[in-house]
C-alpha positions in Angstrom: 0.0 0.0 0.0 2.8 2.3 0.8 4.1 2.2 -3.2 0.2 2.9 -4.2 0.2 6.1 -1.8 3.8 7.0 -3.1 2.8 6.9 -7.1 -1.0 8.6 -6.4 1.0 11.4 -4.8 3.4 12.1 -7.3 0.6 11.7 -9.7 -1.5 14.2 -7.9 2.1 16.4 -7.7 1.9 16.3 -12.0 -1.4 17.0 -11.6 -1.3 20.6 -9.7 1.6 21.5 -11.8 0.0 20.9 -14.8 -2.4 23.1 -14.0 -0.2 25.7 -12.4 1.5 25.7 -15.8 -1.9 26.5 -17.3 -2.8 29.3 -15.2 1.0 31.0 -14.7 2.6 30.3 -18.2 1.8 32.1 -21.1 2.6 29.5 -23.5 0.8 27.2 -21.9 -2.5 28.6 -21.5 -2.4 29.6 -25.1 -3.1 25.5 -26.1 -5.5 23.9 -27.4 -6.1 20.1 -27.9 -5.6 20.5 -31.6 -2.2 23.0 -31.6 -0.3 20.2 -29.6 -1.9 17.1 -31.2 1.1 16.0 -33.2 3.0 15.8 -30.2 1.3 13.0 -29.4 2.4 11.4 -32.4 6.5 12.4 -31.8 6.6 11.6 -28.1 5.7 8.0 -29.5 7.7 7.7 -32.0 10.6 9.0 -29.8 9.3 5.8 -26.9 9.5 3.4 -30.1 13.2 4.2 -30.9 14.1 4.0 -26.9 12.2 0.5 -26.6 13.8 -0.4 -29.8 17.4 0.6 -28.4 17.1 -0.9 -25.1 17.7 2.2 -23.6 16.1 2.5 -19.7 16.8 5.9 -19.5 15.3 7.4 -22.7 12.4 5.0 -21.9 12.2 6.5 -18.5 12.6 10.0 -20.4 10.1 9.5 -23.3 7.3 8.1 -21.4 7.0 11.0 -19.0 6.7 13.4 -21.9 4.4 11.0 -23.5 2.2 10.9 -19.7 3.0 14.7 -19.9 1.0 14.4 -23.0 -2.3 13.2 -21.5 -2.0 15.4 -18.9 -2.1 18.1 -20.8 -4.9 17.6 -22.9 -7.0 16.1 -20.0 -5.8 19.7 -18.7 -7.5 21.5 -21.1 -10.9 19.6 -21.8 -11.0 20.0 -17.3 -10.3 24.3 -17.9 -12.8 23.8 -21.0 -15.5 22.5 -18.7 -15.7 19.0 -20.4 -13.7 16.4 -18.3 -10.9 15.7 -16.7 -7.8 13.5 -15.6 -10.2 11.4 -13.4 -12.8 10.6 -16.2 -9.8 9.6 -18.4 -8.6 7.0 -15.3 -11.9 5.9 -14.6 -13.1 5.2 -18.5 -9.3 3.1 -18.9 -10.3 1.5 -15.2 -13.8 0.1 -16.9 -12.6 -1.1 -20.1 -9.2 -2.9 -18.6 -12.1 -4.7 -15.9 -14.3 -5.3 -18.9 -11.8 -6.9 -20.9 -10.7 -9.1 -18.5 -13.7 -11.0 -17.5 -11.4 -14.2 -16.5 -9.4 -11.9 -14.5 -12.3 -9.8 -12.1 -15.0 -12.1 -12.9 -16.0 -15.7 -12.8 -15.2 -16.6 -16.6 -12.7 -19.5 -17.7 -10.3 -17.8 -20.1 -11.1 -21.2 -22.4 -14.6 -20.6 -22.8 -14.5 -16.9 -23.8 -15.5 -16.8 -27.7 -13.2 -16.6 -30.1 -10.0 -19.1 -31.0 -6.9 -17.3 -30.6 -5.9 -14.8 -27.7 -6.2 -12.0 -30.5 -9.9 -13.5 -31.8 -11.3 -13.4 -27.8 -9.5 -9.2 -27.4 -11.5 -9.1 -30.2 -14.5 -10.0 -29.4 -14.7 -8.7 -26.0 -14.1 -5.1 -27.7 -17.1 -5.7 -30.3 -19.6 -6.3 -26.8 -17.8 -3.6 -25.2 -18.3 -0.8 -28.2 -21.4 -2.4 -30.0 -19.3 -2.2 -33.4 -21.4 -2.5 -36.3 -18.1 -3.7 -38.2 -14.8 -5.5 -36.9 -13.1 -2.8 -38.9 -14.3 0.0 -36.1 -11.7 1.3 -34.5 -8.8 1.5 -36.5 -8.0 5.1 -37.0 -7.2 6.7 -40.1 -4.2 8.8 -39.2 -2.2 5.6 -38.5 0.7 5.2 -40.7 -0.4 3.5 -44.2 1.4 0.4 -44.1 0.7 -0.3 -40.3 -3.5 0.9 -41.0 -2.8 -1.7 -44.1 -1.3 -4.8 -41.5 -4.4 -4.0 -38.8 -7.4 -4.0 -41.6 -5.8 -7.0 -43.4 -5.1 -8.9 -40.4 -8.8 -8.2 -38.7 -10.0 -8.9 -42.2 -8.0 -12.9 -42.1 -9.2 -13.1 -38.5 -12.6 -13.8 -39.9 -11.4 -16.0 -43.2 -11.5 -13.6 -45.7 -7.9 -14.6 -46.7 -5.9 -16.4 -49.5 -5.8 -20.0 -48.4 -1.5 -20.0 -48.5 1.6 -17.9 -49.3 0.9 -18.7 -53.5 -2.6 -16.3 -53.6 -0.6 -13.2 -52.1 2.2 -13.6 -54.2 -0.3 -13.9 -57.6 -1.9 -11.3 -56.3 1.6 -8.8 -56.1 2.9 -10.3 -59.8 -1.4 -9.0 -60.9 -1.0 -5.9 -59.3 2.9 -5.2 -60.6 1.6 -5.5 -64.3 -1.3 -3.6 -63.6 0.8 -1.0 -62.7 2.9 -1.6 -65.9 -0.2 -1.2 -68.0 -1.4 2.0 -65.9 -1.8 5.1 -68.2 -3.1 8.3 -66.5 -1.8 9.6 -63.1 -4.9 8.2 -61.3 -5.0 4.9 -62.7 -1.0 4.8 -61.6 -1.7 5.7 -58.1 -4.2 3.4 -57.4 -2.2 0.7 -58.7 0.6 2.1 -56.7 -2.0 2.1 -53.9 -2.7 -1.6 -54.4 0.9 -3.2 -54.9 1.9 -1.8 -51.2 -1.5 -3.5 -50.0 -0.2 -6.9 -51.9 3.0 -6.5 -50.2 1.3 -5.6 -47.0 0.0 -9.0 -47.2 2.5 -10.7 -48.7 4.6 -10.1 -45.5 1.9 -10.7 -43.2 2.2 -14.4 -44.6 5.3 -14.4 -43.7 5.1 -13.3 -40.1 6.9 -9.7 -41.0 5.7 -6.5 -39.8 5.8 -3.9 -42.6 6.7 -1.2 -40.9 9.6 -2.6 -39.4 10.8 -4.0 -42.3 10.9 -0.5 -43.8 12.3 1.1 -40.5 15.0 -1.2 -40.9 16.1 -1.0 -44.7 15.7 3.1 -44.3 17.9 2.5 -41.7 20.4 0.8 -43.5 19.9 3.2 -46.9 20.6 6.2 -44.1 24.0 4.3 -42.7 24.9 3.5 -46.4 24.7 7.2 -47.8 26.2 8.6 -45.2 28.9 6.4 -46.0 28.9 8.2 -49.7 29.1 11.6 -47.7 31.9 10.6 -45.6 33.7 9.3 -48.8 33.1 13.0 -50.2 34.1 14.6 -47.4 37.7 12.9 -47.1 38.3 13.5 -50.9 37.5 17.1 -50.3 34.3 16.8 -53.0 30.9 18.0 -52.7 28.0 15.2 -53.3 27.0 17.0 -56.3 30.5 17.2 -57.7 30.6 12.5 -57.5 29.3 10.9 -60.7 27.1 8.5 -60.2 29.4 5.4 -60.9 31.3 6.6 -58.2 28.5 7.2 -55.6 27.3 3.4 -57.1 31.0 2.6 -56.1 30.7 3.9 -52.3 27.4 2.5 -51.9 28.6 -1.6 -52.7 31.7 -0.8 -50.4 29.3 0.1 -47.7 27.5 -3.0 -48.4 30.6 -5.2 -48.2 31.3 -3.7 -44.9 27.7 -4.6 -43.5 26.0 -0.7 -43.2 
């Protein structure tokens, strides 16, 4: 009980001076939900690369400023006169009780519907939120290729799938030519539009998520042209001044050495 009363009273700390900082600073009381929303999206993204680095203190670091976050817009719906911190606890308290029905109720785990752990999540949510679709849910300003993953994988959850590894990959060689054939600038962008969804699922079937994949190989384009910039640099040329075999040239030695 003694850790419980410890973290409610630092939360309570963040609390007041959250709303200190809305009456007393300038900048601060000048915010609204929607001119700090994409810092939602940053602190996130800056927690991803810390989890991805093993790295306990930017961890520690980025998840305060992404709790720092949801204090602050809780801040300003409570000085709006909507709702506040509390109502954001005691909606998250509900759902993580309702969800877990094995857990605070009397329900065996094994006889929850659904097949799989992700199936029974599933369908828990759909009672929970009276979805008319198991589509609901997923929000449009997710990244494209991870929006792609979710919609295909809820889609595959239910059978609507190829039945093995051979119908996704007719279905990228379909949309490749498609794209081939494409004419107008419309036509070319919905074929474009269609060959990431084929190699969405493509790499679904094998067990890979998409966006990581891409985060990785940007990664590795990054590490190799910087290796091009540092080859410029110690020959005293600008990138612009390289010909393009030579940048080629730079590019497979960075290779070789594994960037």
């Amino acid at each position: 009980m003694k850790n419980c009363e410890k973290e409610g009273n630092l939360f309570q700390e963040l609390v007041e001076i959250m709303e200190r900082l809305r009456r007393e600073c300038p900048w601060d009381r000048e915010q609204t939900n929607l001119s700090i929303k994409n810092n939602l999206i940053e602190e996130a993204y800056e927690l991803l690369e810390a989890i991805e680095e093993n790295n306990d203190k930017a961890i520690i670091e980025e998840l305060g400023d992404l709790l720092l976050q949801v204090l602050f817009h809780s801040q300003i719906k409570k000085d709006e006169g909507s709702f506040d911190i509390n109502s954001v606890m005691e909606n998250l308290k509900k759902k993580l009780i309702m969800r877990h029905p094995h857990v605070f109720g009397n329900i065996d785990y094994d006889k929850l519907e659904g097949k799989s752990h992700l199936q029974k999540w599933e369908k828990l949510k759909e009672k929970e939120k009276k979805r008319s679709s198991i589509l609901d849910g997923i929000p449009k300003r997710m990244s494209a290729l991870q929006r792609a993953y979710k919609i295909q994988k809820k889609m595959a959850s239910v059978g609507f799938d190829w039945e093995n590894i051979e119908g996704a990959w007719n279905k990228l060689y379909e949309e490749l030519k498609e794209l081939r054939n494409a004419k107008s600038k419309k036509d070319i962008e919905e074929e474009t539009g269609d060959i990431f969804q084929a190699m969405v699922n493509l790499a679904r079937f094998y067990g890979v998520n998409p966006e990581d994949a891409l985060h990785k190989s940007l990664d590795k384009s990054e590490k190799r042209f910087r290796y091009i910039e540092k080859k410029a640099k110690e020959k005293g040329k600008k990138l612009e001044e390289m010909s393009l075999d030579e940048m080629d040239r730079y590019w497979e030695e960075a290779k070789k050495i594994s960037l």
